[in-house]
C-alpha positions in Angstrom: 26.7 -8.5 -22.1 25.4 -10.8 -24.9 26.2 -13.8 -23.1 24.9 -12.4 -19.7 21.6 -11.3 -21.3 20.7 -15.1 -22.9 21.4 -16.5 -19.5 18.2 -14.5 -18.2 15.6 -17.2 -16.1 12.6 -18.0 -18.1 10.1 -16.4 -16.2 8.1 -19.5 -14.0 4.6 -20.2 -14.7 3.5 -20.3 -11.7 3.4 -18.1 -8.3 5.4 -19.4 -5.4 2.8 -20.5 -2.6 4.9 -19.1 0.3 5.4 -14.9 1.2 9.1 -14.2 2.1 10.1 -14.7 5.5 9.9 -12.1 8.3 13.0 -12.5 8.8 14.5 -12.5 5.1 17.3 -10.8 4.4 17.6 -7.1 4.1 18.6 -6.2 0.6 17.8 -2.5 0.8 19.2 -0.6 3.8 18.5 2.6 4.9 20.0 4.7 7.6 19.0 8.0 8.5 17.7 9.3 4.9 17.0 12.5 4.3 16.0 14.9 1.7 16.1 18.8 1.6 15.4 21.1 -0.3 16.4 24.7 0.5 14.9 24.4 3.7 12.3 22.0 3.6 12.7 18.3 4.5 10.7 15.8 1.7 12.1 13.0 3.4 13.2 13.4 7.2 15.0 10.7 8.5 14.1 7.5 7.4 15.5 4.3 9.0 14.1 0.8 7.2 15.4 -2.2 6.3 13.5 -3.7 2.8 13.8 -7.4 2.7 14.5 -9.7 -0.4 11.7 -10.7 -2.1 9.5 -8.8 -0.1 6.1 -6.6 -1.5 6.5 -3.6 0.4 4.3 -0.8 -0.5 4.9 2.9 1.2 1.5 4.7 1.3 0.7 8.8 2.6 -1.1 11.8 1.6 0.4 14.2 -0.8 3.3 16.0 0.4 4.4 13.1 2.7 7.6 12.2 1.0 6.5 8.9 -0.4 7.7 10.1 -4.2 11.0 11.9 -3.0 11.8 8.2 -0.8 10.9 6.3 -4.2 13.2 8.2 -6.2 16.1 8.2 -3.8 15.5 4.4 -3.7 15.5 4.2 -7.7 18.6 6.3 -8.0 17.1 9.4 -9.4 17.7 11.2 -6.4 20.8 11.6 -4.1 19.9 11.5 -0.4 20.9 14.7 1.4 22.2 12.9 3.9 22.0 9.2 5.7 23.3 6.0 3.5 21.5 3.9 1.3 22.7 0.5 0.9 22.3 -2.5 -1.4 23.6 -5.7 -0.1 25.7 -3.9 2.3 27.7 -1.7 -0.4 26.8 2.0 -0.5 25.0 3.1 -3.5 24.2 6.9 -2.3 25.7 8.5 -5.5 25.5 5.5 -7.8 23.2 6.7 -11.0 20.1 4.7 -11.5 21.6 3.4 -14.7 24.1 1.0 -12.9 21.7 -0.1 -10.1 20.2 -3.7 -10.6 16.3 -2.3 -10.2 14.1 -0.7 -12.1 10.8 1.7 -12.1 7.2 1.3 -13.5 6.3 5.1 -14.1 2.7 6.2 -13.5 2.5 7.2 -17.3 4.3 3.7 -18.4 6.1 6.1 -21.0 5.9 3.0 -23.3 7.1 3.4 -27.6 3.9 4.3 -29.0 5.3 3.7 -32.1 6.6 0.0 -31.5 5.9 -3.2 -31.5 4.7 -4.9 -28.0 8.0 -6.6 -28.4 10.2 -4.1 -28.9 8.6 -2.4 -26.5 9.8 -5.1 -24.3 13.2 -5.8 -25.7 14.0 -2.4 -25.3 16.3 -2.3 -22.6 18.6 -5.5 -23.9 19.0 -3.9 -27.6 20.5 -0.9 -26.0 22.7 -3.3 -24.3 23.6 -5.0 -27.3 22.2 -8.5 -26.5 21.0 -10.4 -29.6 17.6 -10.6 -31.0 17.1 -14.0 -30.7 18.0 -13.8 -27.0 15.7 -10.6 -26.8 13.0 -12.6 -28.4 13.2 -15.3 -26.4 13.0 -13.4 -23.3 10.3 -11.2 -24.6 7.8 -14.1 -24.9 8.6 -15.7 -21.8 7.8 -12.6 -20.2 5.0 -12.0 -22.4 3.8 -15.8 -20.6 4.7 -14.3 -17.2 2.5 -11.3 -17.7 -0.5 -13.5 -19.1 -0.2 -11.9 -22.6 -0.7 -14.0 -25.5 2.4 -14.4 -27.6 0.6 -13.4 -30.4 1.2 -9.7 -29.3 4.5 -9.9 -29.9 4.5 -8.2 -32.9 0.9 -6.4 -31.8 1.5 -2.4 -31.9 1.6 -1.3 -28.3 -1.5 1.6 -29.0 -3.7 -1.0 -30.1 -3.2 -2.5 -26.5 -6.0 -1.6 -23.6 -5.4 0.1 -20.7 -4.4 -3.1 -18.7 -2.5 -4.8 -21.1 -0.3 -1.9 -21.7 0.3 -2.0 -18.0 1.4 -5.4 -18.5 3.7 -4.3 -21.1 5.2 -1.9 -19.2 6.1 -5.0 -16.2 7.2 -7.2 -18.7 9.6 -4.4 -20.2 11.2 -3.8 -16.4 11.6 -7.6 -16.1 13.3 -8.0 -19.8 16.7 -7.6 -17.9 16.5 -9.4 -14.9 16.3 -6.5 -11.7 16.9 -7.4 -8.4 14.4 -4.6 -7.6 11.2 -3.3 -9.4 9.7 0.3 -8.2 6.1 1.0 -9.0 4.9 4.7 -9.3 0.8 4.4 -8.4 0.8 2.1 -11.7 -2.4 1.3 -11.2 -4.0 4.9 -11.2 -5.3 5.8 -14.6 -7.3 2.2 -14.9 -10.9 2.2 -14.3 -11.9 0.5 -10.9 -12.6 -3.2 -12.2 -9.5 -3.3 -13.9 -7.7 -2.4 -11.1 -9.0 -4.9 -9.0 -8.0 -7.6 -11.3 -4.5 -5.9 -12.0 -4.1 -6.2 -8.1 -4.3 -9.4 -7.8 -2.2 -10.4 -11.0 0.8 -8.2 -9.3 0.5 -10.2 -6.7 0.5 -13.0 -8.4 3.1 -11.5 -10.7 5.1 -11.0 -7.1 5.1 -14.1 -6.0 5.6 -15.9 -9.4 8.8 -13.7 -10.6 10.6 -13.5 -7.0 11.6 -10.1 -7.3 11.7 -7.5 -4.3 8.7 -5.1 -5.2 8.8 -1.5 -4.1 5.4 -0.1 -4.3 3.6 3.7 -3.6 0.0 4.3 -4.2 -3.1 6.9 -2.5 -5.2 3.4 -2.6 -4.9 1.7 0.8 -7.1 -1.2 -1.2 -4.1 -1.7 -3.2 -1.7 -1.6 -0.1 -3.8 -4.4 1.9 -4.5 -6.9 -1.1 -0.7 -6.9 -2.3 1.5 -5.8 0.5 3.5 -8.0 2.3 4.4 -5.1 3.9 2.8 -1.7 4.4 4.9 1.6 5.5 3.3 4.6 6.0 4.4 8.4 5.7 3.8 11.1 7.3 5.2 14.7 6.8 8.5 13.0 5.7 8.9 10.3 8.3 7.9 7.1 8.7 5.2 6.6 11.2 4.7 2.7 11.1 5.9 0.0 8.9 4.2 -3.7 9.4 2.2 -6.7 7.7 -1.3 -5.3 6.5 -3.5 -6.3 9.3 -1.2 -5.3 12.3 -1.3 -1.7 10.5 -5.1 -1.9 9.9 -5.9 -3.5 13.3 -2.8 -2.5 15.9 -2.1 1.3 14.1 0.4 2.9 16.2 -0.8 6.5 16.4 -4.3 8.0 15.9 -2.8 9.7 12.1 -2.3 5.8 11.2 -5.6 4.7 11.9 -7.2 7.4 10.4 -5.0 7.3 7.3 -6.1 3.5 6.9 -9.9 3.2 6.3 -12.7 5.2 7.7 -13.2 5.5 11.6 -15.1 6.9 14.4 -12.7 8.6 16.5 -14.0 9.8 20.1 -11.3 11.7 22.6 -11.9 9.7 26.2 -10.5 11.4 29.1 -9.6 9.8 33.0 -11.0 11.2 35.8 -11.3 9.2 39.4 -9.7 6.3 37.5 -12.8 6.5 35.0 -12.4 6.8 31.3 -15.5 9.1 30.1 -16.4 10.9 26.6 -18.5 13.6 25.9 -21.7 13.3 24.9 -21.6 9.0 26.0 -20.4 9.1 29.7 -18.3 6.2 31.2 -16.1 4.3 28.7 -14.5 0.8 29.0 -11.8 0.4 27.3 -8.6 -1.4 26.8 -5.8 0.9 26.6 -2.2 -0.5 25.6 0.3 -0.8 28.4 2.3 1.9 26.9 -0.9 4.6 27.5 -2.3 3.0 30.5 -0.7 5.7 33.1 -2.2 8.6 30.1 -5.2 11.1 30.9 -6.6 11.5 27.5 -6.4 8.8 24.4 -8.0 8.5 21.1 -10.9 6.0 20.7 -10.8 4.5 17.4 -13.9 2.3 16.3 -13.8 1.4 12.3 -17.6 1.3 11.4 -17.6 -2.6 10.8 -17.5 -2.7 14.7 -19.9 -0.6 15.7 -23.9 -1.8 15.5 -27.5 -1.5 16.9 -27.9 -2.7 19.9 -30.5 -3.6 23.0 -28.0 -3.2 25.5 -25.7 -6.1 24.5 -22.3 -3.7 24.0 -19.8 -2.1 26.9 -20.1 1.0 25.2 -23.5 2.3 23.9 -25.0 6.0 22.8 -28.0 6.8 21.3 -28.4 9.2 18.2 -30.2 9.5 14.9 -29.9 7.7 11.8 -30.1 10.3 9.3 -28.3 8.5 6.0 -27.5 5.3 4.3 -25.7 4.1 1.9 -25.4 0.9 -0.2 -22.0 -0.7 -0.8 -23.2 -3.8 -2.6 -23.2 -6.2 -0.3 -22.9 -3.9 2.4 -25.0 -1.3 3.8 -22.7 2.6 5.7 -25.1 3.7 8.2 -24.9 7.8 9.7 -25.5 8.4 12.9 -26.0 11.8 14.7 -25.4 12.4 18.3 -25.5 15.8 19.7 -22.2 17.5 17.4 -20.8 14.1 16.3 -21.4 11.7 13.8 -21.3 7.5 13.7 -20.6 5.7 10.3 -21.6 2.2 11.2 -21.1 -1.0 8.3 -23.9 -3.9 8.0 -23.9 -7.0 6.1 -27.3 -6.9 4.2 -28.4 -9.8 6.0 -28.2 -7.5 9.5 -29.5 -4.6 7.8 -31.6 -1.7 10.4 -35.3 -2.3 10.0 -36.2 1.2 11.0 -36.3 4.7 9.0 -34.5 7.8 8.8 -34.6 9.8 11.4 -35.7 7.4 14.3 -33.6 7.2 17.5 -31.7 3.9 17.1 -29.2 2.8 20.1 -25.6 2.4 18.9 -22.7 0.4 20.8 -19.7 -1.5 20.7 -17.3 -4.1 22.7 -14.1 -2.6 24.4 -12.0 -5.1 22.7 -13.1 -3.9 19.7 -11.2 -0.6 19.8 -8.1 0.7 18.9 -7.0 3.0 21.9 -3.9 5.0 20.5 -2.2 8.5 21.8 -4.6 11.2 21.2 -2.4 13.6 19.3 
């Protein structure tokens, strides 16, 4: 193992400029996966190929399965039935141990009592490699993870927030996995620090090569790193593409929900003429797959939606009641009858009036996402 272990990569210094291929190479397979538990299903049939080298993150509420799938992937869970497969071979009851991947755990469960290096070299002691191989490893990593070297022999409690996180990355890397699973790392950091640990992941992604399996509540996250972007839904997986076709193209009305915050309006045909309550006639745009349907979803995400003279295909008029200001940004509410409008300005196309004037509202058909209204 000695010899294997000093024959570890120096980590590169700097990221890869091109994402895996769409059509890379599967190195995770699975094939009708489930879960149970006495009765209930955690994970109900999941079919999804995970490509090498790929950032794939699985995102879903609580309860959706996205945990049970993760540890099923990592080997701490046995899959009910289905097969899961690396490179073809199937690893179903193979223990995590033997398994060429490893997991970041939400609570790092880092050696409070060791060294940063230790911390680190962890792994290849209790494989018996030597220490000036662990070293060495340990301080390429420590490069790789944009630690100074100096923190080598740093304890690890003396260590912030994101440089323990760090630590913990560099210790899953110290023996080379093909695979690295992340358990919503990110969570306990306060919100500027996670914004810069998103894009050093990324960059940590692209620079190390590995396939990254990622879940997190934070659909920020999931669009700055992903390659990919799979998302959960009572156990099942709903839809699984590159961020913006997920963001833009959602394939039910749950999905577009789940990702962001929308104005959703139930449009109904009559006579051949879509029409909603409360706004009347509707253009819209529907998808070929829903254009025979009698009632859809209309989606509009706020950013699309704005005050207008009459220059939309679809207007309304309500009352601005609320707003809000997102730095450079400006959330706008907008009553109408029952319902309310969230609309998103730029500062420099900020409203002019005052709460609680009438203001005229509207948008362009191709503008919204038309999806299956259950």
């Amino acid at each position: 193992m000695t010899a294997t272990a000093t024959a570890l990569p120096a980590a590169p210094a700097t990221p890869a400029p091109v994402p895996p291929a769409a059509d890379a190479k599967p190195i995770l397979q699975l094939v009708g996966v489930r879960k149970t538990f006495g009765s209930f299903a955690a994970v109900d049939g999941i079919d999804l190929d995970i490509r090498e080298g790929e950032f794939l993150t699985l995102v879903g509420p609580s309860g959706s399965g996205k945990t049970t799938l993760l540890r099923m992937l990592a080997g701490m869970e046995a899959p009910s039935e289905g097969v899961l497969s690396l490179r073809g071979v199937r690893i179903n009851d193979t223990p995590s141990s033997e398994r060429p991947t490893c997991l970041v755990f939400q609570s790092l469960a880092l050696f409070p009592h060791m060294t940063v290096g230790a911390n680190i070299e962890f792994p290849l002691k209790a494989k018996g490699v030597a220490a000036g191989a662990r070293k060495e490893r340990a301080l390429a990593l420590l490069d790789l993870v944009r630690l100074p070297r100096s923190y080598y022999g740093k304890n690890v409690m003396q260590c912030s927030g994101g440089e323990r996180q760090r630590v913990a990355i560099a210790r899953a890397l110290s023996h080379d996995p093909e695979i690295l699973f992340f358990d919503e790392p990110l969570s306990a950091l306060d919100y500027k620090l996670r914004k810069v640990m998103e894009k050093e992941l990324k960059d940590l992604h692209r620079a190390s090569g590995k396939t990254f399996v990622y879940i997190t509540h934070s659909l920020e996250e999931a669009m700055v790193m992903s390659d990919r972007i799979g998302v959960m839904q009572a156990g099942r997986l709903v839809q699984v593409g590159a961020p913006e076709e997920i963001y833009s193209r959602p394939a039910t009305r749950f999905v577009a929900e789940f990702m962001g915050e929308v104005n959703v309006i139930e449009a109904r045909r009559a006579g051949g003429v879509w029409r909603a309550e409360g706004i009347g006639e509707l253009k819209l745009i529907p998808p070929p797959e829903l254009e025979g349907a009698d009632a859809v979803a209309v989606v509009v995400r706020p950013e699309f939606l704005r005050f207008v003279d009459g220059d939309a295909d679809n207007r309304l008029t309500g009352e601005v009641f609320n707003e809000y200001a997102l730095g450079s940004r400006i959330q706008y509410q907008v009553r109408a009858g029952a319902k309310t409008y969230l609309l998103e300005l730029s500062r420099a196309k900020a409203w002019r009036g005052e709460p609680g004037q009438a203001a005229t509202i509207g948008w362009d058909a191709r503008d919204a996402i038309v999806a299956p209204l259950a």
